[in-house]
N, C-alpha and C positions, 0 to 999 in steps of 0.2 A: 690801864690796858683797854684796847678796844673791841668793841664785840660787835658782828652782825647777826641781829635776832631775825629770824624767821618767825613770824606770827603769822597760824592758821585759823584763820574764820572757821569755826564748827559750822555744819549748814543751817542754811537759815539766820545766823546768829549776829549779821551784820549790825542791822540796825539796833540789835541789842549793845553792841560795842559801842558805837556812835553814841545810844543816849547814855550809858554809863560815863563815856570818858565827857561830854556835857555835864552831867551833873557832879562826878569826882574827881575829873582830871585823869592824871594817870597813873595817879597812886603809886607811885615811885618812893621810897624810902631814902631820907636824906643819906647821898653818897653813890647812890646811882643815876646816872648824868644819862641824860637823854640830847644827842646830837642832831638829828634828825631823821628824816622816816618818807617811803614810799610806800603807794600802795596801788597792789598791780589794777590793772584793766579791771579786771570784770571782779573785784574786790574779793576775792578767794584766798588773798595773804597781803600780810605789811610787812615791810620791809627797814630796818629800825638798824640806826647806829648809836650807838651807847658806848658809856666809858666807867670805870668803877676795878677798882682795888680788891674788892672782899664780895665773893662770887655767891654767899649765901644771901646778898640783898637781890640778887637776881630771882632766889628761891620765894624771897617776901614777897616779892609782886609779884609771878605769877602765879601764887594763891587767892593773890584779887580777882585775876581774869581766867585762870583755868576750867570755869565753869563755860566758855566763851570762845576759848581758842587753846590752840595748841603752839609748844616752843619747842624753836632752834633754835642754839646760844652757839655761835660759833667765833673765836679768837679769831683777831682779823691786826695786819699788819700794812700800813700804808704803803703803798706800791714806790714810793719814791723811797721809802726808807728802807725794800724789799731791794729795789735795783742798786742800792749801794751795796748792799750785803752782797749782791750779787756778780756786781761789778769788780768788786776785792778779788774773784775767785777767778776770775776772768784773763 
């Protein structure tokens, strides 16, 4: 299943983020898939696509980084696979 995470920079806490994921990666627990990721303008949140089965590895790593930022886990459904659903009803 797919997820888009909302990750909130705590203030200040940026460049803490940056050296951490330098020194340990992203500490992802094998089985959560990490697809890709934005990060806005003025660095106040990342923007994160993820993939994963079993929703308590999402719990494992953000006890890596909860001292750091704050999470939104939200199920997210690919638009082309949304407009055939959609398209049936049609």
């Amino acid at each position: 299943m797919l997820f888009m995470v909302i990750e909130r920079f705590k203030d200040g806490k940026t460049k803490e983020i940056y050296r951490r994921f330098q020194e340990k990666g992203r500490m992802m627990p094998e089985g959560l898939k990490y697809i890709h990721s934005w990060v806005e303008v003025n660095c106040d949140r990342c923007f994160q696509l993820m993939e994963c089965d079993d929703l308590s590895l999402f719990q494992e790593w953000i006890l890596q980084w909860q001292d750091l930022a704050t999470f939104e886990i939200i199920p997210v459904v690919p638009s082309k696979q949304t407009a055939e659903i959609v398209n049936k009803t049609l």
